[in-house]
Each structure stands twice: as structure tokens, then as C-alpha cells.
Steps between C-alpha positions, in 0.01 A plus 500: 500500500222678301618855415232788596389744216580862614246679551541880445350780677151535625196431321375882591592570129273667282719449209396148325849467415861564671638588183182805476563591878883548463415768133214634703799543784766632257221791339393600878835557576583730164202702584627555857849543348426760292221714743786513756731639171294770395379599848831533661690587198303790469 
């Protein structure tokens, strides 16, 4: 039996890398973090 590679996501990426997409991810989600802290904290 030949084991298949897994293949992750789609290819709808416009990161080059997953490693990019994923700290791309990670900053998008601080900035939406903190917007929702100093909107509703105010």
C-alpha cells in the first residue's frame, strides 16, 4: 500500500506559504481583537 501525501486546504490561498497565511491569520485577528477592546470598552 502506497501512503497518500495530505494535502491541506484549498489552493484559493493568496499566501505563497502556510506558515505566512497562519502570521497573516494571527495579526488579522489582534487587529480585530483589539478594535472590539477599545470600541466596547469604551
Amino acid at each position: 500500500m502506497s501512503e497518500q501525501k495530505f494535502e491541506r486546504g484549498s489552493s484559493l490561498s493568496i499566501f505563497v506559504s502556510d506558515r505566512k497565511e497562519d502570521i497573516g491569520a494571527l495579526i488579522f485577528a489582534i487587529v480585530i481583537a483589539i478594535g472590539v477592546v477599545l470600541i466596547v470598552g469604551k
